[in-house]
N, C-alpha and C positions, 0 to 999 in steps of 0.2 A: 931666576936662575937657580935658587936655591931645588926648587920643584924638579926643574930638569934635571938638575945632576942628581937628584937622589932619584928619579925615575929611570936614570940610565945607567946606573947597578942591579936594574932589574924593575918590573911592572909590580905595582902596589895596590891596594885600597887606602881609601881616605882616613879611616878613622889612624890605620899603620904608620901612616907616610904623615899624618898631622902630629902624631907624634914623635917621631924620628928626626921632624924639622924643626919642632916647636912650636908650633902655630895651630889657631884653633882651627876646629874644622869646617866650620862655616866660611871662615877667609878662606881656608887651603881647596874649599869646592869650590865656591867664587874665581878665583886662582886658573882654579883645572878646566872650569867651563871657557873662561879668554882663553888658555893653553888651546882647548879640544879647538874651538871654533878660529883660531888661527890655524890650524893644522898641525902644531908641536909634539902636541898624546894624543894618543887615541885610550875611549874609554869603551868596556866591555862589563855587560852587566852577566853576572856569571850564578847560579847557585850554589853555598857552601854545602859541604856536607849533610848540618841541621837544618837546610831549607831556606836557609836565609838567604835574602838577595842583597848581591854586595856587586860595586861596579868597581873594576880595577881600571889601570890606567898604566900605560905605558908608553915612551915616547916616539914619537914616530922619525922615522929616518930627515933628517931634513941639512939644508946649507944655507946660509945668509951671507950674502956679502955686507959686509958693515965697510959703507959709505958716507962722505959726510950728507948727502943726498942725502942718503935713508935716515938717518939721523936726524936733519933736517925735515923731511916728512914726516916720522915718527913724535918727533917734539908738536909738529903742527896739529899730528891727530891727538897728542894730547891734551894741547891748550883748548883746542875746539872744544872737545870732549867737556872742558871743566867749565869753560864760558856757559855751557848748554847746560850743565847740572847747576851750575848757578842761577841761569834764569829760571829753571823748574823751582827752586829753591825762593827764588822770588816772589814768583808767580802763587807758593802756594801761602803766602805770609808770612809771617814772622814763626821765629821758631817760640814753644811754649816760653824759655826762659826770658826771648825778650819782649813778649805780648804781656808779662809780667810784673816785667819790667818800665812797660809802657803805660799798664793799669795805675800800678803804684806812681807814677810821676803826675798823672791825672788829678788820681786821689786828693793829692798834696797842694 
């Protein structure tokens, strides 16, 4: 939310708008890509002045009805979402700390 209302004082680039928000800019692009790919901003790769290529982003006209439906669906596609990063998370092992952790128990 915080993305949008600073996007709708006006279209920005990331490194700008990461700062303005507080947030680094690897989240705040992460962020803008779920924004773009919902249809919320739109992003626009533009060249500066000195050449440089910088993509802005600004937000696109939109309405939501906030229902407890949606709300409800909403919460669904995010549990799914975190069951499925979980099993990926599974599926690839233990994480370094507690394969570590599992050596030294061995050890012992």
């Amino acid at each position: 939310m915080r993305i949008v209302a600073a996007l709708a004082e006006g279209r920005n680039y990331v490194s700008r708008l990461a700062r303005e928000i507080g947030m680094s800019r690897p989240l705040l692009h992460m962020h803008l890509q779920r924004l773009e790919a919902a249809g919320l901003v739109v992003g626009s790769l533009e060249l500066s002045d000195s050449g440089k290529a910088m993509k802005f982003f600004e937000v696109s006209p939109f309405a939501y009805a906030l229902t407890p439906q949606v709300v409800a669906e909403a919460a669904r596609t995010l549990t799914d979402q975190a069951a499925k990063t979980a099993g990926e998370q599974h599926a690839a092992g233990p994480e370094p700390d507690e394969q570590v952790s599992d050596e030294k128990e061995r050890a012992t």
